[in-house]
VOTI-444326 format. One record per atom (N, C-alpha, C, CB): residue in one letter; x, y, z. Coordinates in steps of 0.05 Angstrom, whole numbers, padded with zeros to 5 digits, always signed. Glycine has a CB too. Example, Ala and Ser with C-alpha at 12.3 -4.5 7.8 and 13.67 -1.06 7.14 Angstrom:
// VOTI-444326
a+00264-00114+00156/a+00246-00090+00156/a+00264-00066+00156/a+00226-00089+00181/s+00257-00045+00142/s+00273-00021+00143/s+00258+00001+00157/s+00282-00012+00114/
This chain:
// VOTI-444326
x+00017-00023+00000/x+00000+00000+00000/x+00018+00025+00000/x-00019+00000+00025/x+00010+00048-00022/x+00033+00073-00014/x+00030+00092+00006/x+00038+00091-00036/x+00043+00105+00008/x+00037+00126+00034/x+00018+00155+00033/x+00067+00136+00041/x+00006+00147+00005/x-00014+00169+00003/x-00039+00153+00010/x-00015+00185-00027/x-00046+00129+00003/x-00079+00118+00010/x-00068+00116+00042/x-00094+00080-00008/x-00048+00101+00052/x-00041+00110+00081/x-00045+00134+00095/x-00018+00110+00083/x-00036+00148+00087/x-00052+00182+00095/x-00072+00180+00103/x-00060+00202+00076/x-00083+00186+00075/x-00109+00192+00072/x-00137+00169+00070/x-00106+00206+00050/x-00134+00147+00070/x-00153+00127+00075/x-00162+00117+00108/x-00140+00104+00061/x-00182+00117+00098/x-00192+00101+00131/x-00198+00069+00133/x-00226+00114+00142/x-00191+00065+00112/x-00197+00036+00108/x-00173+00021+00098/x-00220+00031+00088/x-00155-00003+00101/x-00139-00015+00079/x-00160-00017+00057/x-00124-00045+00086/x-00138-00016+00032/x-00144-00026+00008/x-00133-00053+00002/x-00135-00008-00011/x-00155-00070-00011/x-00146-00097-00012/x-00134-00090-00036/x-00167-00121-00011/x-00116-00105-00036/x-00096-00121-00070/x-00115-00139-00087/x-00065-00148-00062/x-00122-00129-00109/x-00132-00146-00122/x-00110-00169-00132/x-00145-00131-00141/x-00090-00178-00121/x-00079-00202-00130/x-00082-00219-00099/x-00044-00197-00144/x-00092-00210-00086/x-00086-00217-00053/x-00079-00244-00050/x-00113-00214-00034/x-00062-00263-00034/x-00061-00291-00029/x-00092-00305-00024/x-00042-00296-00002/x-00099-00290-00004/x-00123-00302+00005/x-00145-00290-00004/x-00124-00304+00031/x-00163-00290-00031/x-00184-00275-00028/x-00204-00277-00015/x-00190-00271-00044/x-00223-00257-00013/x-00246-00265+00004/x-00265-00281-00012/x-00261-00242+00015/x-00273-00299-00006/x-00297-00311-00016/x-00322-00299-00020/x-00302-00329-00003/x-00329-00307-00056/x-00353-00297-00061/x-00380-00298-00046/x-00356-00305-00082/x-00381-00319-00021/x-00400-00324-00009/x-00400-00309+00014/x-00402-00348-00007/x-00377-00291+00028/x-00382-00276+00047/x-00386-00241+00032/x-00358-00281+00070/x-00375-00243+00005/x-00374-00219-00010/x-00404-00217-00008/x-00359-00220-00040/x-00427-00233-00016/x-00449-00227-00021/x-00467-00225+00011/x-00458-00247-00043/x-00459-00227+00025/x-00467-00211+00055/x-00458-00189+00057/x-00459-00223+00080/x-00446-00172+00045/x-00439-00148+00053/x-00448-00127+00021/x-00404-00151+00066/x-00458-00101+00036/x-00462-00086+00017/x-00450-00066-00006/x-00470-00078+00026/x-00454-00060-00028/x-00432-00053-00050/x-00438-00023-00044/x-00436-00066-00086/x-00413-00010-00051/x-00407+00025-00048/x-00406+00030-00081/x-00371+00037-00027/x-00404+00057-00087/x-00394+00063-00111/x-00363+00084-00107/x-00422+00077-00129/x-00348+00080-00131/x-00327+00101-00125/x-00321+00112-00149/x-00301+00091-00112/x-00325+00142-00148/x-00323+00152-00169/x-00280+00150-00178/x-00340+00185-00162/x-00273+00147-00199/x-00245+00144-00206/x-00242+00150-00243/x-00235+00108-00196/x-00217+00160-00240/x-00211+00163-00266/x-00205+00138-00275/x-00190+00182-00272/x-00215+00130-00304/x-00209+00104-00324/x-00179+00100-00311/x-00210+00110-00366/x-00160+00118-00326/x-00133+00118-00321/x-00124+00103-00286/x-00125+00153-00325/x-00140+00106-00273/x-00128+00098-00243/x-00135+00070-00234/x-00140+00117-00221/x-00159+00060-00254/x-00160+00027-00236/x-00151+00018-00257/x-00190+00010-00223/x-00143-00015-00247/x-00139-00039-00267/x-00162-00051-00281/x-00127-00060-00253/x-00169-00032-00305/x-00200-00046-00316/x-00194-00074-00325/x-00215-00029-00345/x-00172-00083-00338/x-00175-00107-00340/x-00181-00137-00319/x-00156-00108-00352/x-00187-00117-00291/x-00193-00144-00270/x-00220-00125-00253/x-00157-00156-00243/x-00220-00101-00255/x-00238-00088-00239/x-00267-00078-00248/x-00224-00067-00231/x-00285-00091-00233/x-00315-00086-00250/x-00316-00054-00250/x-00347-00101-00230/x-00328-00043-00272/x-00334-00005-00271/x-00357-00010-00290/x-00305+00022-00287/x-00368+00022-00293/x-00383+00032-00306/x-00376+00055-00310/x-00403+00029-00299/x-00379+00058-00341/x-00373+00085-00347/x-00392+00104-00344/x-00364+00088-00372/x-00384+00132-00327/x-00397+00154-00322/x-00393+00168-00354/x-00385+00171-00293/x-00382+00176-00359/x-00374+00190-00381/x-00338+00209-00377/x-00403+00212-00384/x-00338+00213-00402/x-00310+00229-00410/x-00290+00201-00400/x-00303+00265-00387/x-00274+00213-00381/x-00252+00188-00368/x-00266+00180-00345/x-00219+00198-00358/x-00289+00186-00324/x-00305+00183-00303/x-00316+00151-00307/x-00328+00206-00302/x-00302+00140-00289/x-00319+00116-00283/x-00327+00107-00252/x-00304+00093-00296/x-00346+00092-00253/x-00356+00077-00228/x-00338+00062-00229/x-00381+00063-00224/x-00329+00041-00193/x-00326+00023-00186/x-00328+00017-00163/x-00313+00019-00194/x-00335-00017-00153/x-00356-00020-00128/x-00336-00022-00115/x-00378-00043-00124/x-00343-00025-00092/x-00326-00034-00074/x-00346-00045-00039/x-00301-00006-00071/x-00330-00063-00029/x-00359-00067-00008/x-00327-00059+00014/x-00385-00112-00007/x-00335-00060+00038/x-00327-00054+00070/x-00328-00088+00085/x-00357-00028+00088/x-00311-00099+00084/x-00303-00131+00099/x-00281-00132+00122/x-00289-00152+00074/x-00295-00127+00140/x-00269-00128+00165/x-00260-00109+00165/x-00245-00144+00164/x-00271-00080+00152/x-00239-00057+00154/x-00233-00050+00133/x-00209-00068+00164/x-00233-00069+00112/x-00220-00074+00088/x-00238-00067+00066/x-00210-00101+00086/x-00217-00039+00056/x-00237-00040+00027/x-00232-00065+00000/x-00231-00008+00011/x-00257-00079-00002/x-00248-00113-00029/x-00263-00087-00053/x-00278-00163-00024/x-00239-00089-00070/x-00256-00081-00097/x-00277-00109-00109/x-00229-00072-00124/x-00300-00100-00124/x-00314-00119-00142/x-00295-00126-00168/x-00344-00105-00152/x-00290-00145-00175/x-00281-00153-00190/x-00287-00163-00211/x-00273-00161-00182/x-00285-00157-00245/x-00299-00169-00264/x-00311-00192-00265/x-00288-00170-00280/x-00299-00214-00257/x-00299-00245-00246/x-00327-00256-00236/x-00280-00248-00219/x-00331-00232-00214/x-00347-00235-00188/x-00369-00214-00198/x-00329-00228-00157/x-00371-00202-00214/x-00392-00181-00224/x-00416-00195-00228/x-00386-00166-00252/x-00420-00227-00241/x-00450-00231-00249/x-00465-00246-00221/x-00452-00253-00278/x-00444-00253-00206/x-00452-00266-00174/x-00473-00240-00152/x-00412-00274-00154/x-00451-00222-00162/x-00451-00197-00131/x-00475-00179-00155/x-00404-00171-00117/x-00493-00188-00171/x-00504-00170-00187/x-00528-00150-00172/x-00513-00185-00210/x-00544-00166-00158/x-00556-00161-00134/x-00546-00142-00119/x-00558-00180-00121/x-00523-00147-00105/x-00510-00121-00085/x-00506-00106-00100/x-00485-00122-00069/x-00497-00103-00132/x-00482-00080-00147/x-00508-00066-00141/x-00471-00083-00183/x-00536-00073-00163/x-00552-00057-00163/x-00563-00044-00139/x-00567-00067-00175/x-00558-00049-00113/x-00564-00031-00089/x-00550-00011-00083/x-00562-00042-00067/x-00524-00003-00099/x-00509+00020-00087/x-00520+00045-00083/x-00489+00026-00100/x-00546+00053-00097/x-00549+00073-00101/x-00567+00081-00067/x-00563+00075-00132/x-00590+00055-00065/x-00589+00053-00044/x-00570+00047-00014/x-00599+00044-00048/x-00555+00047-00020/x-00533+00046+00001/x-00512+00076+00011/x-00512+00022-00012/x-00506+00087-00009/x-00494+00109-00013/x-00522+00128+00005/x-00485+00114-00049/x-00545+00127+00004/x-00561+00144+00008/x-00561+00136+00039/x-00585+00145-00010/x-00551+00113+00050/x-00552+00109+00077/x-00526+00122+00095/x-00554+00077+00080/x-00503+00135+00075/x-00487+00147+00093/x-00497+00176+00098/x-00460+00145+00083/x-00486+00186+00123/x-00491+00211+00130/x-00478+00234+00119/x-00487+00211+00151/x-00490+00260+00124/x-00469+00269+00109/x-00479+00302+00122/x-00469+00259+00070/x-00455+00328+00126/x-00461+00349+00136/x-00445+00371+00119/x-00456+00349+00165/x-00468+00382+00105/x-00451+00407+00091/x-00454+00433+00108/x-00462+00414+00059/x-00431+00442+00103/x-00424+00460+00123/x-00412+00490+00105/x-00400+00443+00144/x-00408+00510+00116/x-00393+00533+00099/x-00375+00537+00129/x-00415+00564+00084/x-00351+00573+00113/x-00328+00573+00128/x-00338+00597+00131/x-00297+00565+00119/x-00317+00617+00150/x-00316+00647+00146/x-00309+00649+00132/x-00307+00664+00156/x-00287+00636+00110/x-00277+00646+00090/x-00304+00652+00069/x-00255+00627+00080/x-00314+00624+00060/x-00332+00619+00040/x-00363+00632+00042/x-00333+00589+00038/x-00364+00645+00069/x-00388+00661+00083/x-00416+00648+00067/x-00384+00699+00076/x-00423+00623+00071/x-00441+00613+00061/x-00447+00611+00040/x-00453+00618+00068/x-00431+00636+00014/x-00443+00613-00013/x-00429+00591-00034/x-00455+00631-00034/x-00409+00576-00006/x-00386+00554-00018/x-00408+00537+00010/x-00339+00562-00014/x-00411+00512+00003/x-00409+00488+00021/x-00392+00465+00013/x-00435+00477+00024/x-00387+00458+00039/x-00361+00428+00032/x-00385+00402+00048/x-00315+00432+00059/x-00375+00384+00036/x-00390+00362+00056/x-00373+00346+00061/x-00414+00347+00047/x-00372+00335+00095/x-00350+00327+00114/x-00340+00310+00105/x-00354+00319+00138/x-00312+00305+00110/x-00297+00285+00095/x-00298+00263+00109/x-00271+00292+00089/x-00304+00241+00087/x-00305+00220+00091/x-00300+00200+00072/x-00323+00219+00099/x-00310+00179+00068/x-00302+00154+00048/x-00311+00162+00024/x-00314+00124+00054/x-00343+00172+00030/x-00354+00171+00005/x-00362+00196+00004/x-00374+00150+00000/x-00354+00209-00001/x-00360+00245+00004/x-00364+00253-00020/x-00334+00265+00017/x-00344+00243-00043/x-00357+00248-00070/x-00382+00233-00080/x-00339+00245-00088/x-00393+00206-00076/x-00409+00194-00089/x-00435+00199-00078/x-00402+00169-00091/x-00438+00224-00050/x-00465+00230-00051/x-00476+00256-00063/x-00473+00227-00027/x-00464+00244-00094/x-00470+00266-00114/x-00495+00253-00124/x-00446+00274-00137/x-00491+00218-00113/x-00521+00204-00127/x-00546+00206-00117/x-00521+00176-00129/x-00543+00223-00091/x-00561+00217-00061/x-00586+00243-00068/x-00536+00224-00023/x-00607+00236-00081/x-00625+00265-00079/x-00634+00281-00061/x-00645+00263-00087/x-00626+00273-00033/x-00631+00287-00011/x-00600+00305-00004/x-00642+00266+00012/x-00590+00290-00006/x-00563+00310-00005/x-00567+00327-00028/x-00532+00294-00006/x-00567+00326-00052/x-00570+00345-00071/x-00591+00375-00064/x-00581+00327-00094/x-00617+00360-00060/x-00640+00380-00044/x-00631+00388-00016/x-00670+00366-00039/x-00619+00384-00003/x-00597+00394+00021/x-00584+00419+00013/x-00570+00371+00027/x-00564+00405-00012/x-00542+00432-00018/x-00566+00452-00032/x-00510+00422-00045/x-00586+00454-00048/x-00603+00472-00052/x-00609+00489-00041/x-00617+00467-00055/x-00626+00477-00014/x-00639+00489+00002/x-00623+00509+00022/x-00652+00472+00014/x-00595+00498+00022/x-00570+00511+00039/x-00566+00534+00018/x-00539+00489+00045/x-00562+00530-00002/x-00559+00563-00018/x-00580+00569-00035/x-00532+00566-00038/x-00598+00564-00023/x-00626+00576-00028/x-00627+00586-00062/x-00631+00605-00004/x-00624+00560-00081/x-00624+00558-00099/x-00638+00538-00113/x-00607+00561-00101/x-00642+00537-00147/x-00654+00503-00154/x-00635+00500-00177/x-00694+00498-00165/x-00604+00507-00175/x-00587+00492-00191/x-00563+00495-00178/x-00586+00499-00219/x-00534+00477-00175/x-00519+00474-00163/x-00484+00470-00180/x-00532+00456-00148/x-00467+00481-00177/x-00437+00468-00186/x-00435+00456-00155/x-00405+00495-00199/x-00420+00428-00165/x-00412+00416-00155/x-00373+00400-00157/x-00434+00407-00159/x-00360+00411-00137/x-00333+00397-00151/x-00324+00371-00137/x-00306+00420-00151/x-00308+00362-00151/x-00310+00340-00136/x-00277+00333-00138/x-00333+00316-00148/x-00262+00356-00139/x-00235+00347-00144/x-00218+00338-00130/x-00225+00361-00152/x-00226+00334-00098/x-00216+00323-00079/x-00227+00297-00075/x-00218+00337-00059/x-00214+00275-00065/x-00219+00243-00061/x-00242+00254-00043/x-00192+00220-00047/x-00232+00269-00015/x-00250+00260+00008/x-00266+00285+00020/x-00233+00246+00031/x-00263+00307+00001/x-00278+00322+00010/x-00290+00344-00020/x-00262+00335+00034/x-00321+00351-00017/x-00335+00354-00033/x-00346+00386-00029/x-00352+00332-00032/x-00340+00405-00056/x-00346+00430-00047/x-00369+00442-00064/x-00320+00448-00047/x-00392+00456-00064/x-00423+00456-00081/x-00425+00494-00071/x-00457+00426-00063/x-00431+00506-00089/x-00440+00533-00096/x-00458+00537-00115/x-00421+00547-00102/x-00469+00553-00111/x-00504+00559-00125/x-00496+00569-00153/x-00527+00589-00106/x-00503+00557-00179/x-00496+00561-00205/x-00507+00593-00213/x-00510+00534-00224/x-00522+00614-00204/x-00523+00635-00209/x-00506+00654-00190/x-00548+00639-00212/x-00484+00646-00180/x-00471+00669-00165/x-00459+00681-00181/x-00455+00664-00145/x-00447+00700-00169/x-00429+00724-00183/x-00410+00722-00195/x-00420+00741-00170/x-00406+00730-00219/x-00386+00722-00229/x-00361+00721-00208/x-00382+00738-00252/x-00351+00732-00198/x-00323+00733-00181/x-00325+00719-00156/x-00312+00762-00174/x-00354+00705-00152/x-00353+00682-00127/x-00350+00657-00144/x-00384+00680-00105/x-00360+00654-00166/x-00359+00635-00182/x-00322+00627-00184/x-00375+00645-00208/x-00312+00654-00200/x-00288+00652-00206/x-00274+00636-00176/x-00278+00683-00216/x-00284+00651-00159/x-00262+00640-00123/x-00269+00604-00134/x-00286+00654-00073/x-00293+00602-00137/x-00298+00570-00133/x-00283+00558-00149/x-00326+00560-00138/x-00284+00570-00178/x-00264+00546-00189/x-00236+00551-00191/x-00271+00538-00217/x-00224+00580-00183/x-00198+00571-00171/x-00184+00558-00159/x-00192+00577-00166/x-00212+00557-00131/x-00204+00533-00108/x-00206+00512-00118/x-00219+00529-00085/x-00222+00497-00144/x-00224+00477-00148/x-00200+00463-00167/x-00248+00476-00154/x-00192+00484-00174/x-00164+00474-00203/x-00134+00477-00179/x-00160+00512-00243/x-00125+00508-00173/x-00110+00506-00156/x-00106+00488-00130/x-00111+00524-00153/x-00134+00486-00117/x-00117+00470-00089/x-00115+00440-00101/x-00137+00470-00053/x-00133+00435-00119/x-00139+00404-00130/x-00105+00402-00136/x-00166+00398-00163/x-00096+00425-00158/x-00069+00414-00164/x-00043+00419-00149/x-00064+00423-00187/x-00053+00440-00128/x-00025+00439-00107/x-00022+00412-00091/x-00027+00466-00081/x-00053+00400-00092/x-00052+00379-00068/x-00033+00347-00082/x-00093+00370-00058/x-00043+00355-00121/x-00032+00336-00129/x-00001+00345-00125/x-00042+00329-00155/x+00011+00360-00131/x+00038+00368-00133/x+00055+00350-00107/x+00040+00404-00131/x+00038+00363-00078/x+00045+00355-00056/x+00048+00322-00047/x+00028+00367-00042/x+00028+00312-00070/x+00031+00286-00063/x+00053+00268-00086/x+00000+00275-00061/x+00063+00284-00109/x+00083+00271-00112/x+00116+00273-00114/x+00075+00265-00128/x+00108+00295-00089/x+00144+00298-00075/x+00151+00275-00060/x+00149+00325-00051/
């Protein structure tokens, strides 16, 4: 494992070559997540996805002991049942959007966690971030793994501009930082 999912993960990541895998029969007691990832970053030739669009793809992953098990192509027509629940599942994590002094309420982030980007699927979190900037359309960025930032699509031009600076700049200072 490298020392950036170390960081920043709360979970091990299993090896998809692992000695011991887990068995498909305890895989299907436990429930599937979704993870948003660039094409470029998983091993599609062993890892079940779905393409979102552009380079954006899904991939599952369930919570076993601690351990994040990716779904695996292999194991995709077994666990088909759990796949199709993610959407319901994702809507069972919690989630608190919040603003800063900086962002004086019309930036919200929502708390970092595992799945902080994928409750972009959750329609109550969506009607959440609405109702928080008292709007009925939203930008949403998602350029951080574990934390998620949403501003009301008619702001001002130059709150707009702050948002997506924060979203290109810190996204790419954070990458810079992580490959010193």
């Amino acid at each position: 494992m490298n020392f950036i999912k170390k960081l920043f993960s709360k979970k091990k990541v299993q090896n998809i070559n692992k000695e011991k895998p887990i068995s498909i029969e305890e895989k299907l007691q436990h429930k599937v997540y979704p993870r948003i990832k660039n094409i470029n970053s998983i091993n599609t030739e062993f890892i079940y996805h779905e393409y979102l669009g552009g380079d954006l793809v899904l991939i599952f992953i369930q919570d076993i002991n601690d351990e994040m098990s990716y779904v695996l192509k292999t194991e995709e027509v077994k666990l088909n049942e759990n796949i199709k629940n993610w959407r319901n599942n994702i809507k069972e994590i919690s989630f608190n959007l919040f603003t800063s002094d900086t962002w004086n309420g019309y930036v919200f982030f929502n708390e970092s966690n595992d799945y902080s980007n994928e409750k972009i699927f959750d329609p109550l979190f969506i009607e959440n971030a609405c109702q928080k900037l008292n709007t009925d359309k939203i930008i949403i960025s998602i350029s951080r793994r574990y934390k998620m930032q949403v501003t009301d699509f008619y702001n001002e031009f130059e709150k707009l501009e702050l948002f997506f600076y924060n979203h290109f700049v810190y996204g790419e200072i954070k990458r810079m930082k992580m490959k010193l």
